[in-house]
Backbone as CSV, one residue per row, in Angstrom:
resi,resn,N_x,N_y,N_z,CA_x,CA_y,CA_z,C_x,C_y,C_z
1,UNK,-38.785,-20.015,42.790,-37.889,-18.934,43.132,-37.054,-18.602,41.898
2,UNK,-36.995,-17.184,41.519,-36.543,-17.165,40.286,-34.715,-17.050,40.513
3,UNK,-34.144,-17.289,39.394,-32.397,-17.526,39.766,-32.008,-15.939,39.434
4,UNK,-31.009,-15.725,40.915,-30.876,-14.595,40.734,-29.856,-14.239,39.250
5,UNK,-29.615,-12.723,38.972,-29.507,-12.047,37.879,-27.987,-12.318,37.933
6,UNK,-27.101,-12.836,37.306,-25.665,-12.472,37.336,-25.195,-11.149,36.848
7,UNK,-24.757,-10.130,37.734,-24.072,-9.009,37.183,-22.786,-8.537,36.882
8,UNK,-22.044,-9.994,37.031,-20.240,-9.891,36.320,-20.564,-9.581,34.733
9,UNK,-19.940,-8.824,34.347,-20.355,-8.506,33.010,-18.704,-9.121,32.422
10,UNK,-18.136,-10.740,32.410,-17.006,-11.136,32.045,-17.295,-11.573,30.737
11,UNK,-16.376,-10.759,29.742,-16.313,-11.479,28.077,-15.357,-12.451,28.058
12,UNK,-15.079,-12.751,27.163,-14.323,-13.960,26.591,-12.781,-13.225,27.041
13,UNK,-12.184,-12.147,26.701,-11.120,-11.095,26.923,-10.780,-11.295,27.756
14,UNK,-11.887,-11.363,29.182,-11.612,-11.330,30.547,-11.385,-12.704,31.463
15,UNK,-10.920,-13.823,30.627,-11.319,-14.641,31.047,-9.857,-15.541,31.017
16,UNK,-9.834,-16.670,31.445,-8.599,-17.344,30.892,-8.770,-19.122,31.061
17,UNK,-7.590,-19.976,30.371,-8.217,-21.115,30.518,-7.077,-21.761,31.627
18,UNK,-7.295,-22.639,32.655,-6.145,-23.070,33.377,-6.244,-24.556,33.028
19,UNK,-5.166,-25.691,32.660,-5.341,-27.080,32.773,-4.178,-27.293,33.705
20,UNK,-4.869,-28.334,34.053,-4.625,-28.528,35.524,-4.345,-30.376,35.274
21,UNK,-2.648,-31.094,35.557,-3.016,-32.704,35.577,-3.408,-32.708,36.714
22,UNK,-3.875,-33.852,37.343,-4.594,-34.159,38.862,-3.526,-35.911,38.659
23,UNK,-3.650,-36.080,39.973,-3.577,-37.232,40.461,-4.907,-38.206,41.108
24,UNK,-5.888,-36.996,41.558,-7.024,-37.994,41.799,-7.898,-36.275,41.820
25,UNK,-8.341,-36.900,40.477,-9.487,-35.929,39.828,-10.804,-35.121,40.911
26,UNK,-11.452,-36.048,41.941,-12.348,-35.901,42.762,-11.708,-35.392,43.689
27,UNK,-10.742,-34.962,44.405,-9.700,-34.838,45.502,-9.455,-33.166,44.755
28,UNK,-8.734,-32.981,44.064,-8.285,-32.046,42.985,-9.645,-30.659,42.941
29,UNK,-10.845,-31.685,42.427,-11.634,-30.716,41.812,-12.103,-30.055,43.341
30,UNK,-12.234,-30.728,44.370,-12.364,-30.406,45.980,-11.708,-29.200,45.887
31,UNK,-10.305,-29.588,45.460,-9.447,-28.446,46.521,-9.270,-27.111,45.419
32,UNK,-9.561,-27.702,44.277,-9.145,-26.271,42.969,-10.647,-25.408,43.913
33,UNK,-11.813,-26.276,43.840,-12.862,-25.297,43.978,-13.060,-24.247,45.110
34,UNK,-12.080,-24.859,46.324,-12.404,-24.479,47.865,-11.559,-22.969,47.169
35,UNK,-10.357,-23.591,46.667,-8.938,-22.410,46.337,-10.043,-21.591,45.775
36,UNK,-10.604,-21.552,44.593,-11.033,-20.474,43.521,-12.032,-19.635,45.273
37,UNK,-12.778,-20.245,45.899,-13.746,-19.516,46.798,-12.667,-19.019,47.120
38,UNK,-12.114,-19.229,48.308,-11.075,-18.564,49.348,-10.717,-16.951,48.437
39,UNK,-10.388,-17.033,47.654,-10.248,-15.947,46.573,-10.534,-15.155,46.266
40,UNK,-11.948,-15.196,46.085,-13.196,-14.899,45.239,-12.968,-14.636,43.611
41,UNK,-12.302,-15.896,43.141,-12.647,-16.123,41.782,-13.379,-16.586,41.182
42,UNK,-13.903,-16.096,40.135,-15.271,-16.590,39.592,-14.702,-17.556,38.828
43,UNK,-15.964,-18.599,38.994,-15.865,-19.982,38.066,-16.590,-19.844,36.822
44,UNK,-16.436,-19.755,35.632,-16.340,-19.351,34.270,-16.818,-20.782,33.848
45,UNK,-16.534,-21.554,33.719,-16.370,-23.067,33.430,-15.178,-24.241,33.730
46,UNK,-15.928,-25.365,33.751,-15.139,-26.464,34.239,-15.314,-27.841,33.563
47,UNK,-14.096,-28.566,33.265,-14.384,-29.650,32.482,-13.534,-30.580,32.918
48,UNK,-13.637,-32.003,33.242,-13.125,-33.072,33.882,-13.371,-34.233,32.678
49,UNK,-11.405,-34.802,32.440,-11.381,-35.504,31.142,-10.400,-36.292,31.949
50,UNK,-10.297,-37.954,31.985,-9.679,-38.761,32.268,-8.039,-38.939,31.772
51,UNK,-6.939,-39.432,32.038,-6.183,-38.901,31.301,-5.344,-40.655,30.729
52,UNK,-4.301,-40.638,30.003,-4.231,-41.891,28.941,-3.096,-42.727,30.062
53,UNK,-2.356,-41.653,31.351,-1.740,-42.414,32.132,-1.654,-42.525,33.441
54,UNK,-3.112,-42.068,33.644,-3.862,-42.577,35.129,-4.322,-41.639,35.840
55,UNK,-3.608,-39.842,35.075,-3.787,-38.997,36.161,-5.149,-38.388,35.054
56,UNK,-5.632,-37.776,35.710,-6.804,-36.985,34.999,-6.625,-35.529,34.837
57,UNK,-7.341,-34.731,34.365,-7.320,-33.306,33.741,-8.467,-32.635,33.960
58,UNK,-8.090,-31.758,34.683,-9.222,-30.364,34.806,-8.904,-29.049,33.905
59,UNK,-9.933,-28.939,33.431,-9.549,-27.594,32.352,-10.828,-26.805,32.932
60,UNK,-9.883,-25.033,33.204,-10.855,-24.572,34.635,-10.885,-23.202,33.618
61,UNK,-12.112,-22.505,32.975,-12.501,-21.161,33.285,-11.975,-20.385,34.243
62,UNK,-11.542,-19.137,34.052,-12.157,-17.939,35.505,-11.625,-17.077,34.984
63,UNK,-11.921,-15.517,35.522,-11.932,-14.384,35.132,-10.218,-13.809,35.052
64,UNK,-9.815,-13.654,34.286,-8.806,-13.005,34.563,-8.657,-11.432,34.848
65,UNK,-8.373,-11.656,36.306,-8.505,-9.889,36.789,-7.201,-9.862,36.693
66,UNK,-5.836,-10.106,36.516,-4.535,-9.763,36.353,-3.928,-11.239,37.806
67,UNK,-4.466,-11.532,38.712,-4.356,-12.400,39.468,-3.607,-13.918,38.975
68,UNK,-3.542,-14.300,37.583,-3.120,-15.751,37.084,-2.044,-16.016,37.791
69,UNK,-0.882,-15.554,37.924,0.157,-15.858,38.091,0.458,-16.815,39.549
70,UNK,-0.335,-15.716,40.548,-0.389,-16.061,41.486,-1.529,-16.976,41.965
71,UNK,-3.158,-17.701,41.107,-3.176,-18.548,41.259,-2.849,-20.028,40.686
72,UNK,-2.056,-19.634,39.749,-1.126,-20.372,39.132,-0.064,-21.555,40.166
73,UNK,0.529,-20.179,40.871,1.084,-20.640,41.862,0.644,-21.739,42.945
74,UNK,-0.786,-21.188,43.325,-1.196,-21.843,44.919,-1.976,-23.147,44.164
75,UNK,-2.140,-23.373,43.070,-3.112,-24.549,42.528,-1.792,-25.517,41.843
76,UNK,-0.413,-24.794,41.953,0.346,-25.965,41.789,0.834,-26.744,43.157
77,UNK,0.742,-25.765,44.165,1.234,-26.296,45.401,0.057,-27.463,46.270
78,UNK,-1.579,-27.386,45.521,-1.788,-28.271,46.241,-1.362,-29.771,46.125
79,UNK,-1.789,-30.781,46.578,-0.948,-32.000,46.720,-1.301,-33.144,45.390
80,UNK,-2.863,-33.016,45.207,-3.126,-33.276,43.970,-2.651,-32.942,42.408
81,UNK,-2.690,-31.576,42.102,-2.241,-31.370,41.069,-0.699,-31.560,40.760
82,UNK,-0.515,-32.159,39.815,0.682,-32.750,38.984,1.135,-31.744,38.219
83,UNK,0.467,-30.827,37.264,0.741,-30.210,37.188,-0.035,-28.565,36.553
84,UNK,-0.146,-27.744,36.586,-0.732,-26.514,36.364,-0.266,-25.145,35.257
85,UNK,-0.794,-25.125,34.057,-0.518,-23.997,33.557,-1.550,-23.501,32.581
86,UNK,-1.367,-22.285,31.989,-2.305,-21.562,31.354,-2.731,-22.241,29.899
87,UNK,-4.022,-21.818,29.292,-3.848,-22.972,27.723,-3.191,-22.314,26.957
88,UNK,-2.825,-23.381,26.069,-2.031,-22.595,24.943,-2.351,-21.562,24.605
89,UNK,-3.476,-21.187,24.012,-3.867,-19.931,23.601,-3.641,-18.649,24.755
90,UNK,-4.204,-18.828,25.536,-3.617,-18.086,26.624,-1.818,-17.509,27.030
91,UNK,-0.876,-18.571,26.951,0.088,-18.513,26.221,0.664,-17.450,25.582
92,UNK,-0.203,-17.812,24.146,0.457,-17.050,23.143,-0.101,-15.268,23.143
93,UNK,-1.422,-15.259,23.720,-2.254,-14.031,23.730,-0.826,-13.166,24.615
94,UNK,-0.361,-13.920,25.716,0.428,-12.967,26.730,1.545,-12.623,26.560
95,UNK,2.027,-13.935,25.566,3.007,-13.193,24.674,3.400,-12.001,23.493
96,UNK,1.889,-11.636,23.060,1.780,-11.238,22.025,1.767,-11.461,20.932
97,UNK,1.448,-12.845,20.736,1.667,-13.808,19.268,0.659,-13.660,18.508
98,UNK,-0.682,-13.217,19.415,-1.990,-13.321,19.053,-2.410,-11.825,18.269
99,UNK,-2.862,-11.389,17.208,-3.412,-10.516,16.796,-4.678,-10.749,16.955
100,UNK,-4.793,-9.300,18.225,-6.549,-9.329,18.448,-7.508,-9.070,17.173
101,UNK,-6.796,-8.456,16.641,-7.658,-7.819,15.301,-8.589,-9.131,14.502
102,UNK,-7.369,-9.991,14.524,-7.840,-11.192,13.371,-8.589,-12.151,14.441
103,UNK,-8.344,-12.275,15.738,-9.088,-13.223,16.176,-10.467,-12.897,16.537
């Protein structure tokens, strides 16, 4: 069966990075993933890195349609995550620190 065609046409522009601490990484990645469905945010990429003082780290892809803020919000309120915000770079792009030109 061939895999169907993806037709989100999301660049790098459209996209954003979220890290996420967890308290229990497997619990976390459950509930970030159910959240992103409920949504319908696309999952971009995902990466799961242990962390140096017990809690672990999800660093989550997804599209930025103007929506961050507010799932910013609901992925800090679940019970797992410790804590939730945008990556640095992301950051600085929204601040305007970033010259698109040069990057």
């Amino acid at each position: 069966m061939p895999t169907p065609k993806n037709d989100h046409a999301w660049t790098a522009a459209a996209s954003a990075v979220l890290e996420l601490t967890t308290g229990d990484t497997l619990a976390a990645l459950r509930h970030v993933a159910a959240c992103l469905a409920r949504r319908s945010y696309p999952l971009l990429g995902l990466a799961c890195t242990p962390g140096a003082t017990g809690n672990g780290r999800l660093v989550v892809t997804v599209a930025d349609d103007g929506r961050l803020e507010r799932l910013l919000a609901e992925l800090r309120a679940l019970p797992e995550i410790v804590a939730a915000r945008l990556g640095r770079g992301q950051q600085a792009a929204q601040a305007g620190l970033v010259n698109d030109a040069a990057a």
